[in-house]
N, C-alpha and C positions, 0 to 999 in steps of 0.2 A: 579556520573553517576547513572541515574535509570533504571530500565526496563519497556518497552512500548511493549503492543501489538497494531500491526497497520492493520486493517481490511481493504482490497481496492476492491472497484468492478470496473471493467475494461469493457470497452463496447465490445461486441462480433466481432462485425461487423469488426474489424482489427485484423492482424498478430501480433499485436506488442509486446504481453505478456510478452516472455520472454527477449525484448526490457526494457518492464517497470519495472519488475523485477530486472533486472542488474544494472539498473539508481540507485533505493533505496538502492539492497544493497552496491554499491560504491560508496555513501555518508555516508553511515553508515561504511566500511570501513577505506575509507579515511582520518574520522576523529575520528579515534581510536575509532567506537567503535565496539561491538559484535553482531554477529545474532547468537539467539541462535537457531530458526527453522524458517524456510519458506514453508509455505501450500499451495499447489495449488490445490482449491479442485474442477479446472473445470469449465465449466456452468452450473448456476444454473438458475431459473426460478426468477424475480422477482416476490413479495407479490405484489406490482402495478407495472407500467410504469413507468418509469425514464428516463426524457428524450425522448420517444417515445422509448425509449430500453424497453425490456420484458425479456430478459437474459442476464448474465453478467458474468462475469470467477470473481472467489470469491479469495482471496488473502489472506492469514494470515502471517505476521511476530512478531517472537517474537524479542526485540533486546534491546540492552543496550547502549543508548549514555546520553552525557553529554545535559541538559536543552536547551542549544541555537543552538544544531542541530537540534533537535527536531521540534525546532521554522521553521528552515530553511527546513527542511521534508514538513511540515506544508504548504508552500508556495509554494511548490513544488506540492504539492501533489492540491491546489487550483487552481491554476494554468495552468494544465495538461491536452489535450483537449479528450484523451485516456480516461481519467478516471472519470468512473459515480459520486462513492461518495468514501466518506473514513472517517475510525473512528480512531480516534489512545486516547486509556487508558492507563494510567499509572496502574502499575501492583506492589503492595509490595513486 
């Protein structure tokens, strides 16, 4: 298992936060693994447009699963019509 931080910007224009929220942490749940924080730091302004968005609710989890959920995070996270962009780092 490693630790990942996973950075999400969430489009403002919908309620669904703490929708999207719930979805990642019970995948990471699910399949044994840990969050060790989740940050909700708000809307923030974007540095450009994204999407024709200009602010976005900023997300930080820190969390520890095994390589092939991660993968599946991943898809999830591509996928998702909610959410602007997302970074997720591996963290030593």
């Amino acid at each position: 298992m490693r630790n990942y931080e996973i950075m999400i910007l969430i489009n403002n224009t919908n309620n669904k936060v703490d929708e999207v929220i719930d979805f990642y942490k019970n995948i990471v749940i699910n399949n044994n693994g840990n969050i060790h924080k989740i940050e909700n730091y708000g809307i923030k302004s974007l540095s450009y447009s994204i999407n024709k968005f200009k602010k976005a609710y900023y997300i930080v989890m820190n969390i520890t699963v095994p390589i092939d959920i991660i993968k599946k995070i991943e898809n999830y996270l591509k996928f998702n019509n909610n959410i602007i962009r997302s970074l997720i780092t591996k963290i030593k």
